[in-house]
C-alpha positions in Angstrom: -39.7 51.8 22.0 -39.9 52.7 25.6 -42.6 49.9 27.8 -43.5 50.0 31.1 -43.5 47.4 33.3 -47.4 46.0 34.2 -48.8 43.6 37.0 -50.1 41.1 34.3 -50.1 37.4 34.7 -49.7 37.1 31.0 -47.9 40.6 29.9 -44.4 41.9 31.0 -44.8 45.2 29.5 -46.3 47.5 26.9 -45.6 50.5 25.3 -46.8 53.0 22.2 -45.5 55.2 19.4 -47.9 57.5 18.9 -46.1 59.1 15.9 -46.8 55.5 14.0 -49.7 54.1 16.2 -47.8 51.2 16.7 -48.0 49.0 19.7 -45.4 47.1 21.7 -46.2 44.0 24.1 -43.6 42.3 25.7 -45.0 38.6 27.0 -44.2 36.9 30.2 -42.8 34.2 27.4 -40.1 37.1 26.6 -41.8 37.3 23.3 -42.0 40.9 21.6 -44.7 41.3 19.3 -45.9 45.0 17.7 -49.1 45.7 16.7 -49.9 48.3 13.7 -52.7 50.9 13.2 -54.0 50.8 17.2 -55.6 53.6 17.6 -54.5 56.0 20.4 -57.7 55.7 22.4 -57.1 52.5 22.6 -53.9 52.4 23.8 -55.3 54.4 26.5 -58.1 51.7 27.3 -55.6 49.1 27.5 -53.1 50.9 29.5 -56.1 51.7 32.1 -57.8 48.2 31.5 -58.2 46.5 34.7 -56.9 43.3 32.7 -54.5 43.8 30.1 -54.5 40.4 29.1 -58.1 40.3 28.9 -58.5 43.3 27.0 -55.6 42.3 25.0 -57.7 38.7 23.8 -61.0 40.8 23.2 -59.6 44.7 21.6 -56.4 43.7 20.3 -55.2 40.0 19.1 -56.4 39.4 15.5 -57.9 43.0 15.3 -54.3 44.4 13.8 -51.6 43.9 12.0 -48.8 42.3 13.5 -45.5 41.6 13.6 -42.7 39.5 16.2 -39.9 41.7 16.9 -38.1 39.4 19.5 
């Protein structure tokens, strides 16, 4: 999956399949964790969100399924 690169003090990079709703996060840690089901919108929201990592703790982390891919 392609990611772009964010200013985040916690995130390295994100990314989305739309065709799956799957989301990719790489950490700062260099952990690579996908997250299943996200909705597209919010993908969106979190790509705009002022604070990805904030966002990320409140929308995202223990809202979806979830997997560590590296």
């Amino acid at each position: 999956m392609d990611r772009k690169n964010i200013e985040s003090s916690m995130i390295r990079s994100i990314g989305y399949d739309s065709s799956n709703s799957t989301l990719e996060i790489e950490f700062n840690s260099g952990a690579v964790w996908q997250y299943f089901d996200v909705p597209e919108t919010l993908w969106y929201e979190f790509e705009g969100a002022e604070s990805q990592g904030k966002f990320f703790h409140r929308e995202i982390k223990n809202q979806y399924s979830e997997s560590q891919v590296g």
